[in-house]
Structure formats: structure tokens, C-alpha cells
C-alpha positions in Angstrom: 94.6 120.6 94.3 93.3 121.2 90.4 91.1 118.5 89.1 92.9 118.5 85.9 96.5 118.0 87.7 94.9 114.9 90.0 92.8 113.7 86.9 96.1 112.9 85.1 97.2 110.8 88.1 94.5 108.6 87.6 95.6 104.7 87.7 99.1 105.8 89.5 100.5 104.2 92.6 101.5 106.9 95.1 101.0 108.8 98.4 97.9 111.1 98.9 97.3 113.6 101.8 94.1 114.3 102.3 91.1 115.3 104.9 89.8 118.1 106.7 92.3 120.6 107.9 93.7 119.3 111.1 92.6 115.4 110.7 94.9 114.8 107.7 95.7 111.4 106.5 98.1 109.8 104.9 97.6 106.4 102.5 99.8 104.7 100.0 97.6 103.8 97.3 96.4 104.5 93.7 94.1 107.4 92.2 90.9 105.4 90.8 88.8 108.1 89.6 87.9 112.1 89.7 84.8 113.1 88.6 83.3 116.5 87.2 82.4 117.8 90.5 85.4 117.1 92.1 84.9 113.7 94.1 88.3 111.9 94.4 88.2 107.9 94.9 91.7 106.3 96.2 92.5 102.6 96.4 94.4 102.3 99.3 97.0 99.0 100.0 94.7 97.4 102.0 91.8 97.2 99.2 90.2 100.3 101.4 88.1 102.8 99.2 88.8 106.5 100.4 86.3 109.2 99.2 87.3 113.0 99.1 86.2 116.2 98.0 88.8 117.6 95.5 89.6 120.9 98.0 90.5 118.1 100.6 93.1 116.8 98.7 96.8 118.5 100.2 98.6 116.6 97.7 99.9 113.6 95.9 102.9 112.6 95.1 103.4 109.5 92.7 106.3 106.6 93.7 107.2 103.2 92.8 105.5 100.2 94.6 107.6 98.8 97.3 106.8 96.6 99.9 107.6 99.1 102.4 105.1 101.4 101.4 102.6 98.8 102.9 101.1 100.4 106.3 99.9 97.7 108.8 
């Protein structure tokens, strides 16, 4: 994923896929920050702080908040 695409998805609620190939994740969360050298910082639901690299990042898709969305 481009930095500049991500970096204007900053502060939005939505899902992120993300990791190493083959361990994949997926969170419901917001984009917090991406920096120069392309560290991405997600806020998951739970309050969790997820770091990536910005070549880990499969993709994220932006969605409205509901309740559902919450992963226990």
C-alpha cells in the first residue's frame, strides 16, 4: 500500500489487513499515524496499539462504527 493513499486515512474508523505474508491479521480500528519512513500505527477497538511497516499493510478499507465490528 502507498503511504500517501494510507496517510489520507489517517483519523478514520475501518478495517486493516496487515502482517507478514502468511500470518495476516485482521483488526477493526482507526489509522493514528504514518510516518516518513513508512511506520503505520492503528488503534484497534480494544485500545490495542498495532505497529506495521507500510509494505505489510494488504489493505484498508474505511466503514462506519457499529457495534458489531467489535471483536471479542
Amino acid at each position: 500500500m502507498k503511504r500517501q493513499v494510507l496517510k489520507g486515512d489517517i483519523d478514520k474508523y475501518g478495517k486493516i489487513v496487515a502482517g507478514q505474508k502468511g500470518f495476516e491479521k485482521t483488526a477493526y480500528g482507526r489509522v493514528m499515524y504514518v510516518d516518513y519512513f513508512g511506520a503505520v500505527s492503528f488503534l484497534d477497538n480494544d485500545d490495542i496499539l498495532h505497529l506495521f511497516r507500510l509494505n505489510q499493510v494488504a489493505s484498508f478499507d474505511e466503514e462506519e462504527f457499529k457495534d458489531g465490528n467489535i471483536q471479542k
